[in-house]
Structure formats: structure tokens, C-alpha cells
N, C-alpha and C positions, 0 to 999 in steps of 0.2 A: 548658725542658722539665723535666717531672717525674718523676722515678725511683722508685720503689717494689720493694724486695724484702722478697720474703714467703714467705718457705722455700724452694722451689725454684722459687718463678715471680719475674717479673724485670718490671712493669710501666709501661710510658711511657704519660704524658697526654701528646700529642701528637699533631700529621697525620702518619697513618699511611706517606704518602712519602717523608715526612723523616725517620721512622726507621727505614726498610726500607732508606734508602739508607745511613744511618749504621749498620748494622748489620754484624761481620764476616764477611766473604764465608764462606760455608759451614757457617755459625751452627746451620742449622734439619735437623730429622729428620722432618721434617712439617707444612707449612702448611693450617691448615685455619681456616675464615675463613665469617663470614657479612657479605657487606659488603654498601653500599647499594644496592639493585635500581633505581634510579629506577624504580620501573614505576607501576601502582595506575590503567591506565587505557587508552582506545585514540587521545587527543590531547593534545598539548602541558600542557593547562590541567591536566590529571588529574595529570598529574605532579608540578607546583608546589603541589597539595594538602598541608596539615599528613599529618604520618606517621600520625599517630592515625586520620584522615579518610581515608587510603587502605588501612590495614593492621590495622583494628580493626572489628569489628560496631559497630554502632549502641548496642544492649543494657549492649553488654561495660563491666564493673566496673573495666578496665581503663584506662579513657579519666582516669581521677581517678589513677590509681595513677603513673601513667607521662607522660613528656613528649617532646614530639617533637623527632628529631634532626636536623642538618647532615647535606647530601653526598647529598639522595635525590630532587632535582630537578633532573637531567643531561635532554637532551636523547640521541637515539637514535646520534648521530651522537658528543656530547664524554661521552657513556656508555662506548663504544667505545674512544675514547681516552685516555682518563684509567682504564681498567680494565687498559687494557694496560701501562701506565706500573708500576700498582702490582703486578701480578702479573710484570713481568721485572724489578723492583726486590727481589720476593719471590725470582724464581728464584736471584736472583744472591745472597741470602742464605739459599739453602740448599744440603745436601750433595747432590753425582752422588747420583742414583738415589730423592732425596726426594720420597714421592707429596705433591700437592695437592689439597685438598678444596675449592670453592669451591658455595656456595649462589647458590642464583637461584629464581627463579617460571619458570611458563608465557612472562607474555611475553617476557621474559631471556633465556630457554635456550638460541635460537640464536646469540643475540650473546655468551652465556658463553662458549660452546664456542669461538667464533671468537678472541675475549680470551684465553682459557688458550693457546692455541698461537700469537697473535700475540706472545704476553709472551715463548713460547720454549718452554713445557711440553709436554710429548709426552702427546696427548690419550686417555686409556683409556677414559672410560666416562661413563655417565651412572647415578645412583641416586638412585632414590626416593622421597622422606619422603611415604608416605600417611597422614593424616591422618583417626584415626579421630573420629566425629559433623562435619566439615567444614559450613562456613555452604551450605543449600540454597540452590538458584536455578530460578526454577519454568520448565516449558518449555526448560530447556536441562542442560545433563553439569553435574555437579558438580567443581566446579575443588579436588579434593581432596589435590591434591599440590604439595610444590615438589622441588627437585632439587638434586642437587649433584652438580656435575660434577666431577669429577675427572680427574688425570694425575698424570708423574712427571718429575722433571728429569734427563732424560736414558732411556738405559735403566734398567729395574728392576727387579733383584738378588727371584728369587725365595725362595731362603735368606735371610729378614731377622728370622725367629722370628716371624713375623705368619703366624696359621691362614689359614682357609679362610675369608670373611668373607662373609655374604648382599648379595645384589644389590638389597633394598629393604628399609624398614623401616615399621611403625607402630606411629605413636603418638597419641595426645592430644596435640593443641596445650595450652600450658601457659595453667590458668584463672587463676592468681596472677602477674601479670609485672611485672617491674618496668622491662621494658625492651620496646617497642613489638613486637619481631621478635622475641623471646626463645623460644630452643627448647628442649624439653625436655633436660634433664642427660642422662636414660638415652640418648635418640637421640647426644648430641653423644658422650658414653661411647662407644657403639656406634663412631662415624664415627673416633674417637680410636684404636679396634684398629688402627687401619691404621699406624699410626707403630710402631716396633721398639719391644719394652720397655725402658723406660729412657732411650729420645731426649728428644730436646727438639722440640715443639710450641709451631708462629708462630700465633698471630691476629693482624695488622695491625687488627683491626677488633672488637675484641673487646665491647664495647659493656658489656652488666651480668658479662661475668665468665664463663657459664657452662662456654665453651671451657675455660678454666685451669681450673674445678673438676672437669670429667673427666676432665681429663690429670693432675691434680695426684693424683685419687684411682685412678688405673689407675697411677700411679708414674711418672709421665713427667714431666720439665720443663715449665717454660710460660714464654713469651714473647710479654706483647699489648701493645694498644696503644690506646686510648681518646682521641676528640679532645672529647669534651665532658665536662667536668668533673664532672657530676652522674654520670652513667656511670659515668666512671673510679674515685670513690668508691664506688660501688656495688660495682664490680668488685673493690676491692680488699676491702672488707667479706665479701663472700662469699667469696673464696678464703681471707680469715682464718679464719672460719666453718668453710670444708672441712677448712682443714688443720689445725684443733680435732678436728673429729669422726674426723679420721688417727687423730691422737695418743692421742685417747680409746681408740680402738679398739684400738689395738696395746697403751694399758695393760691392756686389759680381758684380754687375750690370758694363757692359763695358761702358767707358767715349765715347759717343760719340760727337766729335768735330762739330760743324758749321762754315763751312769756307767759307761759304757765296755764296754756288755754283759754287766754284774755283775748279779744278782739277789740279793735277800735272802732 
């Protein structure tokens, strides 16, 4: 297994069970995770489709930029159980009272919900990532959202320094990806408020990285986990990236002196 540390995030190439399980019990301040949907269809065969083929337009400039991943052709039934494996392997590496974020689609959503509380997570809510200009579909609803549900392990301490946070959000799906599911920085920013300032934030599934770049630049740790290699390089490039544009920042930042309430 591969390790990578990169200023305050902590990066394994790795299957994401095997390091959820090696991880110390009560590690995480927040897991929040977009992992594989198996979805992209309404039988068996749709599902075993390359990711690209199920998760990309036809058009999209995308399909050359990006490559498809492992782990997104589960069947409805070892979906169910292999989701529940890794979210009570997540529970068990987070502290009492850590919320979870977990993404899904439409056809996902009720078997998310079922997974987050079979894993053990006390089930809160569901929120919405609407997606504004969404692919049309003529003669029928615009499938213009996916979800992330969430909970908390255990009860959840409303004094944790975390506001008042919205119950949906939009955005633009991202036109430059380098990772097939890649969601916008600002949205995962947004979904990242939800960890105390200063915790440490799990992705088990982290894929190009973009989870650690919100949490790295809101000030929060980061802890992912990437099983295919080209990913994991990805991911570690970009949080190098981010935590360049930190650093830039803070120098750009004017010296202000304390002179002890003296004026001249």
C-alpha cells in the first residue's frame, strides 16, 4: 500500500476496506465520500457498461480526458452489501457524533439510505445537488439531481462550531474533469461545512482528489483513499496544487503589526 503525505492530508492507494479497517478507531471528524453507484441503467447489462458509457453525454470532451474506473458494476443485491461493509468500517473509524455524507443518483437513493443505517449511521436527511443546464430527455422529467445522504454516528452534538447549512445546492456539473464523477470543488466546499473547523475529513473513495481540496482549503484535514493508480496520482497533484495556492495566499496576506494600542 501507498502512503502519501501532503501537508495536512494523508493519502492511501489502496481498496478502500482495507484501509477503513486499518484505520484508528475514531480517526475521522467527517466522512464524506462519493463512491461507486453502480447504477447507469434499469438491467443488469447497463450496469456492466464502461463508466464513461454510463456517466458521460455522448458530445462530452470528457470521454478523451478521463478513464474508466473499478468497483461500479455490483449488482442490486452485492451493491447493498458491500456498501454496508464499507460505511460500518467507516463508522468504526470515526468519532461519536461524526456526520456522514454519502452521494448516490436517483436509482441508488433508496438503497443509500438503507446502507448508511445498515452500516450503523443514525440516518438525518437527504440533500440535493441540482444541477444547473442538466442533459434533456424529451417527453419525460429531467433527471437533474443527484443526492447525498447523510447521517451521524451516533447522536449529534449541536454546538460543533458548524452554522446553519442549506438543505440543497446548485451547481454546474464540472465541463473540465479529469475524473468520470468529478464534482464541482465549490459544491464539495459547501458539503465539507458540515465537519467542525479544524477536523479531519475521510473519503474512502476519493478518486481525482477533489474532496481533500475543500477540506484542505476550508482548513480541515484530509484523509482519502484512491484504488486505481492514475486517480491516486491525480489526487495527489491537485492537493499539491491546492496547498500551493494556500501558501501563495497567506503570503500575499499584509503584515499586520500590534503595537499595543500606541499611535504615532
Amino acid at each position: 500500500m501507498r502512503v502519501e503525505t501532503i501537508g495536512g492530508a494523508t493519502l492511501y492507494h489502496g481498496e478502500a476496506l482495507e484501509v477503513l479497517q486499518a484505520l484508528v478507531p475514531g480517526t475521522a471528524d467527517a466522512v464524506i465520500t462519493d463512491p461507486p453507484y453502480s447504477s447507469g441503467g434499469a438491467f443488469r447489462g447497463d450496469r456492466a457498461l464502461d463508466t464513461k458509457a454510463k456517466y458521460l453525454s455522448t458530445g462530452s470532451g470528457n470521454h478523451e480526458k478521463t478513464s474508466d474506473f473499478g468497483g461500479d458494476n455490483r449488482d442490486q443485491r452485492s451493491f447493498h452489501f458491500w456498501s454496508t461493509l464499507w460505511s460500518a468500517a467507516a463508522l468504526r473509524a470515526s468519532k461519536p457524533g461524526a456526520p456522514a455524507a454519502f452521494f448516490s443518483d436517483w436509482r441508488q437513493l433508496p438503497v443509500s439510505s438503507d446502507y448508511l443505517q445498515a452500516g450503523g449511521w443514525v440516518w438525518r436527511g437527504v440533500v440535493p445537488w441540482v444541477k444547473k443546464s442538466p442533459r434533456p430527455q424529451m417527453g419525460r422529467f429531467t433527471s437533474a439531481a443527484e443526492y447525498v445522504v447523510w447521517g451521524s454516528a451516533g447522536p449529534m452534538p449541536v454546538d460543533r462550531g458548524v452554522g446553519c447549512l442549506p438543505g440543497f445546492y446548485e451547481y454546474h456539473a464540472p465541463t473540465d474533469r479529469e475524473h468520470v464523477t468529478q464534482k464541482p470543488v465549490a459544491l464539495m466546499a459547501d458539503i465539507v461545512e458540515i465537519c467542525e473547523p479544524g477536523g479531519l475529513v475521510l473519503d474512502p473513495f476519493m478518486g481525482s482528489g477533489t474532496t481533500g481540496v475543500a477540506a484542505l482549503t476550508l482548513g480541515r484535514r484530509f484523509i482519502g483513499c484512491e484504488q486505481k493508480l492514475q486517480y491516486f496520482d491525480i489526487a495527489c497533484r491537485r492537493i499539491e496544487e491546492a496547498l500551493e495556492n494556500i501558501f501563495a495566499e497567506e503570503r500575499s496576506r499584509p503584515v499586520q503589526l500590534d503595537l499595543g494600542g500606541q499611535t504615532s
